[in-house]
C-alpha positions as CSV (number, residue, x, y, z in Angstrom):
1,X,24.7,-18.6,3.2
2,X,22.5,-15.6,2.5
3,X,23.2,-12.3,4.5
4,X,19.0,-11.8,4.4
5,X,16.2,-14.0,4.5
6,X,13.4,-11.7,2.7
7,X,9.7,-13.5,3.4
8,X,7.4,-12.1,0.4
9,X,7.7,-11.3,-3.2
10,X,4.9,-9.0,-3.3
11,X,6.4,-5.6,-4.0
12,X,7.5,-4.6,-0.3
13,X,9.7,-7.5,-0.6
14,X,11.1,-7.5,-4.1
15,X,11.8,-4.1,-3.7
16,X,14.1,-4.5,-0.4
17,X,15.4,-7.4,-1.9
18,X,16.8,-4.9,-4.7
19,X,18.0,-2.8,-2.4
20,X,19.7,-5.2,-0.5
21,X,21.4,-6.8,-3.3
22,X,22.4,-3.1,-4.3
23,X,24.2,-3.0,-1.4
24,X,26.2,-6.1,-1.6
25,X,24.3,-8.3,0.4
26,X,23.4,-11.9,-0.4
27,X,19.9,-12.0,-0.3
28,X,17.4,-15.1,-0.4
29,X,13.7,-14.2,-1.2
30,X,11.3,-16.9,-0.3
31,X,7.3,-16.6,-1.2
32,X,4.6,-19.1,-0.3
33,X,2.8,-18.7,-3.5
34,X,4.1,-20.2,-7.1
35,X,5.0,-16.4,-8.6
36,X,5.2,-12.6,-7.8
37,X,2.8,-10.4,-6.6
38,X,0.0,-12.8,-5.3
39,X,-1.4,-10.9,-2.5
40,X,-2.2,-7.5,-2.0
41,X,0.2,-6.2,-4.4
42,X,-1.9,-8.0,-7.6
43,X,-4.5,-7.5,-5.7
44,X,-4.5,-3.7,-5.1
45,X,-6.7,-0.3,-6.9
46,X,-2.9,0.7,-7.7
47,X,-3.1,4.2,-7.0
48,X,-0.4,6.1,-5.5
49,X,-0.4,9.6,-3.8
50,X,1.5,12.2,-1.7
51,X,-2.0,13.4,-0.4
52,X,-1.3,12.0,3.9
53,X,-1.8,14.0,7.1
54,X,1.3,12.6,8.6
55,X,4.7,13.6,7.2
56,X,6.6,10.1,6.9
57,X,3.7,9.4,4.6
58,X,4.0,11.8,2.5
59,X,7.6,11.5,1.9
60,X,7.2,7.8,1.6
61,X,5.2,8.1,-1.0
62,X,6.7,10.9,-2.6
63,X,10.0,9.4,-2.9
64,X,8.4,6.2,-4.2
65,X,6.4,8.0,-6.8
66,X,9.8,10.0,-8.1
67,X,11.5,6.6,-8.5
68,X,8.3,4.9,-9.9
69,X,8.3,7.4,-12.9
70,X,11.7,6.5,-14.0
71,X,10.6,2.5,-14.5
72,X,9.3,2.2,-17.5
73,X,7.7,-1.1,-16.0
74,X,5.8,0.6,-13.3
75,X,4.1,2.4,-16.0
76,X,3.2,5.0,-14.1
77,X,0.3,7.6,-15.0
78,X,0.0,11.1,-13.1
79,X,-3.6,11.1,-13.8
80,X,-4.5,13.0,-10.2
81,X,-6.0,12.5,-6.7
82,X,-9.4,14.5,-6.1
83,X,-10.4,14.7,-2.4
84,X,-13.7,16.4,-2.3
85,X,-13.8,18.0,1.7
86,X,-16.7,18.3,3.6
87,X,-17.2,21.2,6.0
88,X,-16.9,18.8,8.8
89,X,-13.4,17.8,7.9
90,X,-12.3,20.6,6.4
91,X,-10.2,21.9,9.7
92,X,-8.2,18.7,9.5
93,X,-7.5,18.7,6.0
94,X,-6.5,22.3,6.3
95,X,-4.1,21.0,8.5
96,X,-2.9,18.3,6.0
97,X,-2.5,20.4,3.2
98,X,0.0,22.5,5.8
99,X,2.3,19.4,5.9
100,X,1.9,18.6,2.4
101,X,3.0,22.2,2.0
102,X,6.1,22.2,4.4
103,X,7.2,19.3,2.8
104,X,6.8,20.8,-1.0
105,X,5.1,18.3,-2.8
106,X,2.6,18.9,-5.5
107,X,-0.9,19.7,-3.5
108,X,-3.2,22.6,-4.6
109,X,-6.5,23.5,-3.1
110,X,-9.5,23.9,-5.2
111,X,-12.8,25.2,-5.3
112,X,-15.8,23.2,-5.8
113,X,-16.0,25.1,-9.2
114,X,-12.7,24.4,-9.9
115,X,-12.8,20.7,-8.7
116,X,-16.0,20.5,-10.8
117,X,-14.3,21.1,-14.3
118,X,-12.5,17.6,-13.0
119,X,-15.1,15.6,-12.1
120,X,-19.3,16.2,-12.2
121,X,-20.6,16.1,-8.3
122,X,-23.4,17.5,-6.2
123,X,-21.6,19.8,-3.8
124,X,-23.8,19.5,-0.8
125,X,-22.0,19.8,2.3
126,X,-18.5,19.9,0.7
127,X,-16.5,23.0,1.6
128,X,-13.7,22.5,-1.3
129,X,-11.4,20.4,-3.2
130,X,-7.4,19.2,-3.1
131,X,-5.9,18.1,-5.9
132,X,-2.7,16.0,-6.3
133,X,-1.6,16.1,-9.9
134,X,1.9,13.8,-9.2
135,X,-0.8,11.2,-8.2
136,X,-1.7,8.4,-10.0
137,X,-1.4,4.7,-10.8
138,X,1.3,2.3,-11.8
139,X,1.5,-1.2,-12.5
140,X,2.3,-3.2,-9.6
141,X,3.1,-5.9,-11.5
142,X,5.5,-4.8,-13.9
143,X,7.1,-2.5,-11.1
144,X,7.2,-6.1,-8.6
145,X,8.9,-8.0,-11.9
146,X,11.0,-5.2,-12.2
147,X,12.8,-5.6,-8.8
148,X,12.9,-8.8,-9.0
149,X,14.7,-9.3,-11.9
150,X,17.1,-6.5,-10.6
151,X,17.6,-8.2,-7.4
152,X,18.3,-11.4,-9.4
153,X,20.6,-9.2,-11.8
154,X,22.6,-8.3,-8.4
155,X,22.6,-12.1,-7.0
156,X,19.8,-12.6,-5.0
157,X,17.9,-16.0,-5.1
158,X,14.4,-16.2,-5.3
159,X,12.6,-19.4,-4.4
160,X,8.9,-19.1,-4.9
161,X,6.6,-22.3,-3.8
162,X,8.8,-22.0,-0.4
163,X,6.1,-20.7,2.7
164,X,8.2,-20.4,6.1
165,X,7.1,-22.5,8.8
166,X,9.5,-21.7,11.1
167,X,12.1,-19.5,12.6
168,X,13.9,-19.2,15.7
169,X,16.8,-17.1,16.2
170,X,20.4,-19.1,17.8
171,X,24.2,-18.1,17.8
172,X,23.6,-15.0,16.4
173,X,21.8,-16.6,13.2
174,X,17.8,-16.7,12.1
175,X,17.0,-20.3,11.4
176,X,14.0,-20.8,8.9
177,X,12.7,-23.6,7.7
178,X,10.2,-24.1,4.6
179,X,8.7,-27.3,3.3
180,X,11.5,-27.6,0.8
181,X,14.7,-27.3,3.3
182,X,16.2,-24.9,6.0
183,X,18.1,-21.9,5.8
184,X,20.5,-19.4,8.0
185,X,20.8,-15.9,7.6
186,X,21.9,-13.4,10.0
187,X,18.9,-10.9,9.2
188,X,15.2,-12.0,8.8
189,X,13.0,-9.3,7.2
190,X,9.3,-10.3,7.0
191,X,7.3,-8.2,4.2
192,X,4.8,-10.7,4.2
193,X,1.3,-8.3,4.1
194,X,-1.8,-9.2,5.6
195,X,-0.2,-12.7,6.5
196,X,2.6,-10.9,9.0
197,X,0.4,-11.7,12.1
198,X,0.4,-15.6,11.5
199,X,4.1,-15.1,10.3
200,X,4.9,-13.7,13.5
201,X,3.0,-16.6,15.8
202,X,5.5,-18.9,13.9
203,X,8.0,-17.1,15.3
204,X,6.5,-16.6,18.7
205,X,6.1,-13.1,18.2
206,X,2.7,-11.1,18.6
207,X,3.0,-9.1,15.6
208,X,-0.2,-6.0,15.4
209,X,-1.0,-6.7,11.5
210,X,-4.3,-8.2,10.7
211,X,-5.9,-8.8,7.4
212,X,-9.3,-7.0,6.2
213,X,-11.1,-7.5,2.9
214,X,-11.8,-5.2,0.6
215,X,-13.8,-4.8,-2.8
216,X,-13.1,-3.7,-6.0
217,X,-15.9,-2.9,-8.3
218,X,-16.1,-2.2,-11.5
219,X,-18.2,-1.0,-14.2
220,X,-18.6,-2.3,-18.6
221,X,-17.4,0.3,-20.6
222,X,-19.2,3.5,-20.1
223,X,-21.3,4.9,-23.3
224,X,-19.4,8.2,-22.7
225,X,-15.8,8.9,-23.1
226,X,-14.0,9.7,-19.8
227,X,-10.5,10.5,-18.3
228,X,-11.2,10.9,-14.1
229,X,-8.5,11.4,-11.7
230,X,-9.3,9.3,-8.7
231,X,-12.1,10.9,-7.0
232,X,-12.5,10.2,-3.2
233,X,-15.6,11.4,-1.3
234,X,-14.6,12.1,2.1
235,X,-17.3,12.4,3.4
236,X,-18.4,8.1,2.6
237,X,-14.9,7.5,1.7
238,X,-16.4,6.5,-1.8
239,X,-14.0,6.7,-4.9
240,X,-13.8,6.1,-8.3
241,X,-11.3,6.2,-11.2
242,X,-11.4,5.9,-14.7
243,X,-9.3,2.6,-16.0
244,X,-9.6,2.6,-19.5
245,X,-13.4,2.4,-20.8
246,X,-14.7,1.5,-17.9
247,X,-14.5,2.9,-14.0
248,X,-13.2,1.3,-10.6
249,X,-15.2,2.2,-7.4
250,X,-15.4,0.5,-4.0
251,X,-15.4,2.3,-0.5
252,X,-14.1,0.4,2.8
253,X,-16.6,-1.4,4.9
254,X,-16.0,0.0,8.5
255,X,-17.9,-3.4,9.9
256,X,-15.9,-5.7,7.8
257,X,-14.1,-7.9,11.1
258,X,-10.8,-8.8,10.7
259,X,-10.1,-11.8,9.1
260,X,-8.9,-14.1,6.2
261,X,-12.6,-14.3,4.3
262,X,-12.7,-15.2,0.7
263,X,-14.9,-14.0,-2.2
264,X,-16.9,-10.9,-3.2
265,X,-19.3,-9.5,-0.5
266,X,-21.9,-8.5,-3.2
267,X,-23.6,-7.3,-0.2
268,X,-21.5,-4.6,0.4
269,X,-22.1,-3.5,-3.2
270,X,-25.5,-1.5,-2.3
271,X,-24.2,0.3,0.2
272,X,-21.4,1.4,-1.7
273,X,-23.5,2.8,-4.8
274,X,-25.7,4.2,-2.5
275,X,-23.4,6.6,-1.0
276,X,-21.5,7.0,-4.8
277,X,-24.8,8.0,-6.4
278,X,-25.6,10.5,-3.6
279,X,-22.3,12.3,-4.7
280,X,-22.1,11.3,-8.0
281,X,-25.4,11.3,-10.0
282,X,-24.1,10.7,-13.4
283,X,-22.9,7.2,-12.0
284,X,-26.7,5.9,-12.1
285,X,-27.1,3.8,-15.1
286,X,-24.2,2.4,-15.3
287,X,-23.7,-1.4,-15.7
288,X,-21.3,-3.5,-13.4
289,X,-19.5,-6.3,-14.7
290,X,-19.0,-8.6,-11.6
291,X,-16.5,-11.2,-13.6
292,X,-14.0,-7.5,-13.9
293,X,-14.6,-6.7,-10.3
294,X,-12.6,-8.4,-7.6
295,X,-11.1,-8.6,-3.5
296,X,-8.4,-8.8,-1.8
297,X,-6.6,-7.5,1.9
298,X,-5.4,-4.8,3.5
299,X,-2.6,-5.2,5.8
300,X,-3.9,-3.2,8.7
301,X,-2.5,-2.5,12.1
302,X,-4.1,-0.4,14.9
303,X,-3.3,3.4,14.1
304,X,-3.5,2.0,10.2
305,X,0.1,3.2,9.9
306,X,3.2,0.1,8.6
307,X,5.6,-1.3,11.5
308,X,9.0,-0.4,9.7
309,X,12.5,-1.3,10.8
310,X,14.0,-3.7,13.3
311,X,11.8,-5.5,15.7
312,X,14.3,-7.8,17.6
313,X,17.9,-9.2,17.0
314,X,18.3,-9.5,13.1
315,X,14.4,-9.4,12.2
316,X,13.0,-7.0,10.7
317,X,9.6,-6.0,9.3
318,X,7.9,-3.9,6.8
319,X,4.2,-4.9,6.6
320,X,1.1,-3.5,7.9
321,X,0.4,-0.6,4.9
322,X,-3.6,0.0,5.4
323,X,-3.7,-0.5,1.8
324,X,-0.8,2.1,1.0
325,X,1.8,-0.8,0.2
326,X,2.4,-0.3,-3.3
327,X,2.9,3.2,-3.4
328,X,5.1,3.7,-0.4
329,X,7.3,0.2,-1.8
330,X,10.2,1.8,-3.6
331,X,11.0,4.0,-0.7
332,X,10.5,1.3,2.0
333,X,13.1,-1.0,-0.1
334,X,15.6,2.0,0.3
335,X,15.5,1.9,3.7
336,X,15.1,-1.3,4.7
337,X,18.4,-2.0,3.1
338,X,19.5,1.0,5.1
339,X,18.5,-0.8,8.2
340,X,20.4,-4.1,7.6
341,X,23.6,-2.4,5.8
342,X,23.9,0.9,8.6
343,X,21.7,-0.6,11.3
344,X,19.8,2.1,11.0
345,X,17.6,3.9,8.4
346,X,19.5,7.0,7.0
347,X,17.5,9.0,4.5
348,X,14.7,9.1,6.5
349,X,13.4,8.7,10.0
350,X,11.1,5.8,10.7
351,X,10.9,6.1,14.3
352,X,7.6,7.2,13.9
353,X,6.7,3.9,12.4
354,X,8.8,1.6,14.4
355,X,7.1,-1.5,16.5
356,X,7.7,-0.1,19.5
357,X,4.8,2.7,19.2
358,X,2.6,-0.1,19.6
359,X,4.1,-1.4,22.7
360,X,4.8,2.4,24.1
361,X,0.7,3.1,23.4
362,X,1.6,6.0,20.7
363,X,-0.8,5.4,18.4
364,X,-0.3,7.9,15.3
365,X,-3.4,8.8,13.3
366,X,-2.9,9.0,9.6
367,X,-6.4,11.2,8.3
368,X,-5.9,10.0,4.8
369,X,-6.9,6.7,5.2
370,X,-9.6,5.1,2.1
C-alpha cells in the first residue's frame, strides 16, 4: 500500500512525487491521460521568473529556478524578463521591486534608454523598465520526465491511463478508485491543474480552482536575426519572446469566462496585435504561422495565487498556479513532501497560500500576474 496517492503527472505532480519518494515514502502517481505533461505543463509559454509582488512568490520561484539550472533536462536559458512600467503602475512596481530587493534576488531597474538597447519600443506613457536576468525558460518536458524517472528511480509507481473517479476518506485511509481498480493511501495530494475543481466535486469538496483558456501565438521565422528576453507590456499585458527564429506572443483575454473551451480563439488574435503593434512597431509585417501557435489553461483561483498544503485529514493540494505552475514546480515538490513527511512545510511558510484564505475572505493580490 502506497503512503501517497499523487493525482497528476504534469510537473506539480512529478515533482512532489520526487520529493516524496526522496523521503522514503511509497508513492503512487496516477494521471488521466496516456503520458506526462498533458495539460498545462506541455501546454505552457515556459517562462520562469523571480519578478512577483508578493514574497512567497518570489521565493517560490527563485528556489525553483536555482534547482532548475542544475537539470540538464530542464534546459534552462537565463535569457531575461523585461517589464516595461507605465507611469500609472509605476508606484506599485516600485513597491515590488522593494520585495524583490529584501529578498536578494536578481532584479535591476532600467531606464527606457537602457531597457531600449534590449528590446525596440515606443516609450509613450512608460515611466521605466525592470529587468530579471536569472529569468528565463526551461523545458517543461524534459524537467516533468526528469522527476519522474527520479521518482521511479526512488520507488514510486506511476500508472498513467488511470483518471480518479472517486475518493472518500474512512479509518484513517483515502480510498480512490480509477477505472482500472481501487487504491488506499493514507495521504491524497491532488496536483491535478485546471481539472482540481471537478477533482474536488468527486470528492465532495468545493475546491476555488477554475480553468481559463489562453493563446499562444506565434510568428514564421522572422527575416531578421533576434535574441529578446521576454518582453511584457504592462500596460496591455502583451508579451513576446524570441524562441529560436521565430517569436511567441499572446496577452490574456480579461472577458475570457471560465470554463473547459477547446480550440484557438483566432478572434482574440486582433486584439492582441493591436495592443503589440501599439508598443512594438517593428512587429508589423510579420507573418503568423497558425499550425505553430496553440492553447491551453490556466489554473486560476480567485486572488490568482495556488492553494498549497493540507486541505483536510490526509489531502492535500497544490493546484491553482495562474499560469505560474512550471516555474514555481521544483519548490512546491519540496514542500509538499515537507507537508506529508513533518506535517508541516519547513523551509518555507505557505500559510499565505493555504485553503483557508479563501474561506477566512483574505484574498492576497499578486501584481505580477500575465
Amino acid at each position: 500500500m502506497p503512503d501517497v496517492v499523487v493525482v497528476g503527472a504534469g510537473i506539480v505532480g512529478a515533482a512532489s512525487a520526487y520529493r516524496l519518494a526522496e523521503k522514503g515514502l511509497r508513492v503512487l502517481v496516477l494521471e488521466k491521460e496516456a503520458t506526462y505533461a498533458q495539460g498545462s505543463t506541455g501546454k505552457s509559454a515556459a517562462g520562469v521568473r523571480v519578478q512577483f509582488s508578493e514574497p512567497l512568490n518570489v521565493l517560490l520561484s527563485y528556489r525553483s529556478i536555482l534547482e532548475y539550472r542544475e537539470i540538464p533536462e530542464a534546459a534552462y536559458r537565463p535569457i531575461g524578463y523585461l517589464f516595461l512600467v507605465p507611469e500609472a503602475q509605476a508606484e506599485a512596481q516600485e513597491e515590488a521591486l522593494r520585495v524583490q530587493k529584501a529578498l536578494e534576488v536578481p532584479v535591476e531597474r532600467l531606464s527606457l534608454a537602457e531597457a531600449q538597447r534590449k528590446v525596440p519600443f515606443r516609450e509613450e506613457g512608460l515611466a521605466y523598465a525592470t529587468f530579471g536576468p536569472m529569468d528565463g525558460t526551461i523545458d517543461p518536458h524534459g524537467a516533468t520526465a526528469y522527476y519522474l524517472r527520479e521518482a521511479r528511480r526512488l520507488g514510486a509507481e506511476v500508472r498513467f491511463s488511470e483518471a480518479l473517479l472517486s475518493a472518500r476518506r474512512e479509518e484513517g485511509l483515502w480510498r480512490v478508485e480509477t477505472p482500472k481498480g481501487r487504491y488506499e493511501a493514507p495521504f491524497l495530494l491532488l496536483c491535478t491543474g485546471a481539472w482540481t475543481g471537478e477533482v474536488g466535486r468527486r470528492l465532495g469538496l468545493e475546491i476555488p480552482i477554475y480553468p481559463v483558456r489562453r493563446m499562444v501565438f506565434a510568428t514564421a521565422p522572422t527575416p531578421f536575426p533576434h535574441a529578446f528576453p521576454l518582453t511584457v507590456d504592462l500596460a496591455t499585458g502583451f508579451y513576446f519572446r524570441s524562441e529560436g527564429s521565430r517569436l511567441l506572443f499572446g496577452r490574456s483575454n480579461p472577458e475570457e469566462p471560465p470554463g473547459f473551451r477547446e480550440g484557438m480563439d483566432w478572434g482574440w488574435l486582433g486584439p492582441t496585435l493591436e495592443a503589440g503593434l501599439a508598443r512594438f512597431p517593428f512587429l508589423e509585417g510579420l507573418s503568423l504561422d497558425r499550425k505553430a501557435s496553440w492553447w491551453g489553461y490556466y489554473e486560476v483561483t480567485p486572488d490568482h495565487n495556488p492553494i498549497l498544503g493540507f486541505v483536510e485529514e490526509g489531502l492535500l493540494l497544490a493546484a491553482g498556479f495562474s499560469g505560474h505552475g512550471v516555474q514555481q514546480a521544483a519548490m512546491v515538490g519540496r514542500l509538499m513532501a515537507e507537508e506529508v513527511a513533518f506535517g508541516k512545510a519547513r523551509s518555507l511558510d505557505i500559510a499565505p497560500f493555504r485553503l483557508e484564505r479563501f474561506r477566512k475572505g483574505r484574498h492576497l493580490r499578486e501584481k505580477g500576474i500575465v
